[in-house]
Each structure stands twice: as structure tokens, then as C-alpha cells.
N, C-alpha and C positions, 0 to 999 in steps of 0.2 A: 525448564521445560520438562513437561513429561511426558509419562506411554500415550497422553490423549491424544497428544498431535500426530503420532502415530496409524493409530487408529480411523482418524478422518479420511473419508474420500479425497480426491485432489479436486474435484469442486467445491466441499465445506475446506478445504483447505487456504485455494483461492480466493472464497468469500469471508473468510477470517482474515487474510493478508488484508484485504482491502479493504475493508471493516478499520481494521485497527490504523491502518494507514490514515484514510478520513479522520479518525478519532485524534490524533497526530497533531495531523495538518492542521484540523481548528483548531487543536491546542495551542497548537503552533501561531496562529490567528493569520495563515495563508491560504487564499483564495487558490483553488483549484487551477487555475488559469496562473496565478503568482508562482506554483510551485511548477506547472509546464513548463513556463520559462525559463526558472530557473535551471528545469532540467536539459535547458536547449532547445524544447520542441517551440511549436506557433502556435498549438490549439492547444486546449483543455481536454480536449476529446480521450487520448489515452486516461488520463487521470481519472475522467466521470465514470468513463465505462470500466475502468480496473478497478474502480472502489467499488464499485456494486456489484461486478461479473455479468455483466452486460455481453449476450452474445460468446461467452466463454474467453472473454477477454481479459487478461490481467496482468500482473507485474512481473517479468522476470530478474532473476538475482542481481544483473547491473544495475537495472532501475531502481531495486529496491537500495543496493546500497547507494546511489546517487542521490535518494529520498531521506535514506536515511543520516549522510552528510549536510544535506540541506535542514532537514526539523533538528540536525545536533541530536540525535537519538544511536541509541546500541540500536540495530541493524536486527537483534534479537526481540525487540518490542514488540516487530510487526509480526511476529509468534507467538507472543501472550496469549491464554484462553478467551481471558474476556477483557 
């Protein structure tokens, strides 16, 4: 990681986390709704609207690394630039 991530707002911040989250997940080849679940919730709804910052909505650090347990990914991914 570097000075970029830094730099960003915490909304290009937000929409980078969640960006790369989605990128992830379909690598993953889990449905939005398969990874809710497995986070425990019922709806998809956090998931759709954290990947895209829907509303100012998004991941905080348990979720992320709950997410990051479940895609088998470093927990650091969903900080990549691109």
C-alpha cells in the first residue's frame, strides 16, 4: 500500500473498499445474497449498498474482515488501488 490511500477522501475511500470487495466476491463466484449469509445477515441489502456507497453506506473493519475470511483473501486486498 501506499501514500495514495492516504490521500483519498473517506468517500473515494469507501467506494474503493467496495469496489474491490464486489471484484472479490465474483471472483469468488458468490452472490451478493450467498456472502450475507454467510455473514449471518437475511438480506443482501448491506452488501449491495456497501459495494457501491449507496447512501453513505459501507463496510466496517469486522465486516470487512468477516468478508475477508469468507472470499479466503488478506483482509489487505480490499485496499488495493485498482
Amino acid at each position: 500500500m501506499n501514500k495514495y490511500i492516504n490521500n483519498l477522501t473517506p468517500d473515494e475511500l469507501h467506494k474503493m473498499i467496495g469496489a474491490n470487495v464486489a471484484k472479490l466476491r465474483k471472483k469468488a463466484n458468490l452472490s451478493q445474497l450467498a456472502l450475507s449469509l454467510e455473514m449471518g445477515n437475511k438480506s443482501p441489502s448491506l452488501i449491495s449498498s456497501a459495494e457501491i456507497y449507496t447512501n453513505k453506506r459501507h463496510f466496517n473493519i469486522v465486516q470487512l474482515q468477516k468478508i475477508a475470511k469468507i472470499l479466503d483473501v488478506d483482509i489487505c486486498e480490499f485496499f488495493n488501488e485498482k
